[in-house]
C-alpha positions as CSV (number, residue, x, y, z in Angstrom):
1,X,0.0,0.0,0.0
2,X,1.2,3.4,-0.9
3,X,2.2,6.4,1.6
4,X,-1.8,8.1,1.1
5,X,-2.4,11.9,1.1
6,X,-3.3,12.8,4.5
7,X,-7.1,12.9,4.0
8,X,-7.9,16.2,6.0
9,X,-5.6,17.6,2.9
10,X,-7.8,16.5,0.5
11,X,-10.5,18.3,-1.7
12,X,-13.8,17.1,-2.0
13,X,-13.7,15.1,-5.8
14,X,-10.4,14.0,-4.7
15,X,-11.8,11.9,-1.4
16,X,-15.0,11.4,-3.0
17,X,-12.9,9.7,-5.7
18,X,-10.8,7.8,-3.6
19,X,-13.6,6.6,-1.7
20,X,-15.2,5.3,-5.1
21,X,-12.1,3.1,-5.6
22,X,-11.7,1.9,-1.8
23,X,-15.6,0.8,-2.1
24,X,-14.6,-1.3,-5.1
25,X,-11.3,-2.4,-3.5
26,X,-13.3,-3.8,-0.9
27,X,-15.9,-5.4,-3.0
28,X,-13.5,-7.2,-4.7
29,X,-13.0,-9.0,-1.5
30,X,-9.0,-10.0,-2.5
31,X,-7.3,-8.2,0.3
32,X,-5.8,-9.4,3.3
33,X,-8.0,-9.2,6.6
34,X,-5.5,-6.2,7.7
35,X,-5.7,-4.8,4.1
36,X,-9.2,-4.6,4.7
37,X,-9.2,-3.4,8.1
38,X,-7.1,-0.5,6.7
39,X,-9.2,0.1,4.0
40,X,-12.4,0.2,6.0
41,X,-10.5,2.8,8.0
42,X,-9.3,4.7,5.6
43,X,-13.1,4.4,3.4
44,X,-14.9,6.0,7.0
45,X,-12.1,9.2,7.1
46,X,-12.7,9.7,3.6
47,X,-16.6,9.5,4.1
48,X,-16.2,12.1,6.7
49,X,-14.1,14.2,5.1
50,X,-16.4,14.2,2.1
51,X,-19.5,14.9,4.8
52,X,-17.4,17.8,5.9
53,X,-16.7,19.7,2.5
54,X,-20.5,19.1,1.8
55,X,-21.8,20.6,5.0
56,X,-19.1,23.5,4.9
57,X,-20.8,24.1,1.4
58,X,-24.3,24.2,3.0
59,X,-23.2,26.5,5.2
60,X,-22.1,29.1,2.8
61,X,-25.1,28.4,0.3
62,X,-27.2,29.2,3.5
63,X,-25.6,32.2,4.5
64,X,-25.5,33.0,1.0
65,X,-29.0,32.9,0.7
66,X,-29.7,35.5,4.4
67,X,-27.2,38.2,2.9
68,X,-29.3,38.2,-0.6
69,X,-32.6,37.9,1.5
70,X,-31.8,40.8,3.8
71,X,-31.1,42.6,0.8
């Protein structure tokens, strides 16, 4: 397994992405009990990650969306 890009580094597409192929590694079901272990790991701090960017985005849309309303 390769060194990984430290996932609180990473933009949204990029862990979304990442997730995508970790999903499938898993699926594939060919890895090691601590491959998968590491995957799963790896698969839930890329999920959050991904739940972070997309909350941050709410956030702005709904602030956003007072500042053009108290207009």
């Amino acid at each position: 397994m390769t060194v990984a890009t430290p996932v609180s580094d990473l933009s949204y597409e990029q862990a979304r992405d990442e997730l995508i192929q970790v999903v499938s590694e898993l699926e594939q079901g060919s890895a090691t009990l601590e491959q998968s272990l590491a995957l799963w790991e790896r698969g839930e701090a890329l999920a959050a990650r991904c739940e972070e960017w997309l909350l941050g985005a709410k956030a702005r849309l709904d602030a956003a969306r007072t500042a053009a309303s108290d207009q």
